[in-house]
C-alpha positions as CSV (number, residue, x, y, z in Angstrom):
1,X,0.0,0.0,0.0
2,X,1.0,3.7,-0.5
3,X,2.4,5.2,2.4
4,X,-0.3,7.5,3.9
5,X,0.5,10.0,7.3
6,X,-0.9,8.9,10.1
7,X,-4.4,11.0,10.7
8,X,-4.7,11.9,7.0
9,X,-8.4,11.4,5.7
10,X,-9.5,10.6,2.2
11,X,-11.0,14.0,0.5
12,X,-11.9,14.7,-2.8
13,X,-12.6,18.3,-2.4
14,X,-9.4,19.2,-2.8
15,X,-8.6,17.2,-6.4
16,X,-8.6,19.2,-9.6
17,X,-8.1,16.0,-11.9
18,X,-7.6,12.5,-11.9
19,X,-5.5,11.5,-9.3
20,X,-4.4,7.8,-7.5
21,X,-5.1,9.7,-4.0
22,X,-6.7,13.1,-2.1
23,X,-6.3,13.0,1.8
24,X,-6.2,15.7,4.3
25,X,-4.2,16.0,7.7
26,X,-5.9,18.5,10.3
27,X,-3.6,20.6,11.8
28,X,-0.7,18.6,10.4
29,X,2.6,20.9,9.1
30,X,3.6,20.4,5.1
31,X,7.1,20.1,5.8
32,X,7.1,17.4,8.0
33,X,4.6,15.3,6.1
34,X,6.8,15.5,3.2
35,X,9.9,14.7,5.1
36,X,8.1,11.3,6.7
37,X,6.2,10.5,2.6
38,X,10.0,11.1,1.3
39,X,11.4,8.6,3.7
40,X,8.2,5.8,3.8
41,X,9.0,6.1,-0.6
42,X,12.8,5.9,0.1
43,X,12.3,2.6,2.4
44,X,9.7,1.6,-0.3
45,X,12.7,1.3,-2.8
46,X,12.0,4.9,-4.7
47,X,14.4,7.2,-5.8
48,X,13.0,10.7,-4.7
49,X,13.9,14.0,-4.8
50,X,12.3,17.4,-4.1
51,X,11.6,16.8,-0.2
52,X,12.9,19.6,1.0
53,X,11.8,21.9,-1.9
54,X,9.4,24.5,-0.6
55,X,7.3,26.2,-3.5
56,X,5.9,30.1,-2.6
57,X,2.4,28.7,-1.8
58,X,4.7,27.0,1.5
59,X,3.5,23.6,-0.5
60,X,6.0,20.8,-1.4
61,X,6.6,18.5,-4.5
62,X,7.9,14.8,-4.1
63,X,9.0,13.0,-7.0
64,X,10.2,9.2,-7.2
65,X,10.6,6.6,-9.1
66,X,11.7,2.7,-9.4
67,X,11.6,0.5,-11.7
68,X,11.2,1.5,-15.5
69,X,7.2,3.5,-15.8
70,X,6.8,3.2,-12.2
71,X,6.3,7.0,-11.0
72,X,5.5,8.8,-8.2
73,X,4.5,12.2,-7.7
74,X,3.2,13.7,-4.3
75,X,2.0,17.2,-3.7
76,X,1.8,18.9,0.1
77,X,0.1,22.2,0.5
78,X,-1.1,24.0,3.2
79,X,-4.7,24.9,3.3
80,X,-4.8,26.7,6.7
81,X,-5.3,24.6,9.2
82,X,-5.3,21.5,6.7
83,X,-2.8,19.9,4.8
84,X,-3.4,18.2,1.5
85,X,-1.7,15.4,0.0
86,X,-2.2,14.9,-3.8
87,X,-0.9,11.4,-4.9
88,X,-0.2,10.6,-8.5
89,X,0.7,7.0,-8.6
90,X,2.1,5.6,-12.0
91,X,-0.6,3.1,-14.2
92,X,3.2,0.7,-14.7
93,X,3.5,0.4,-10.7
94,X,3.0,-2.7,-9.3
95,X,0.5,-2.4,-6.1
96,X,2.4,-2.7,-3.0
């Protein structure tokens, strides 16, 4: 299964597209969701990059991959007191 931070809830509200995966974490901080996702996709056996990459919204951008087609790509942003967590899973992963 994908990684998901502990207390995060599914939402869709927050999904402009198709994505693998919406959740929300209430009162949870960006930064330190992306650090734990990063290292949870690392110990999954992706390479990833971009973890400590703050955008100007304050949101964050995880990208990782493994073998051939298998992509990952995880958004964090900061939506007040919520934080989102947009998960783009590639179609040529396997399911974990």
């Amino acid at each position: 299964d994908f990684p998901i931070y502990s207390g995060a809830v599914p939402s869709e509200e927050t999904a402009a597209g198709p994505v693998s995966g919406v959740f929300v974490v209430d009162g949870g901080d960006a930064k330190a969701i992306a650090a734990w996702t990063a290292d949870q996709l690392v110990a999954d056996g992706f390479d990833v990059n971009g973890e400590s990459a703050v955008l100007e919204d304050g949101s964050y951008a995880i990208d990782g991959g493994r073998e051939p087609g298998c992509e990952v790509h995880v958004e964090l942003t900061p939506l007040g007191t919520l934080t989102s967590i947009l998960i783009l899973y590639g179609a040529e992963c396997p399911n974990t």
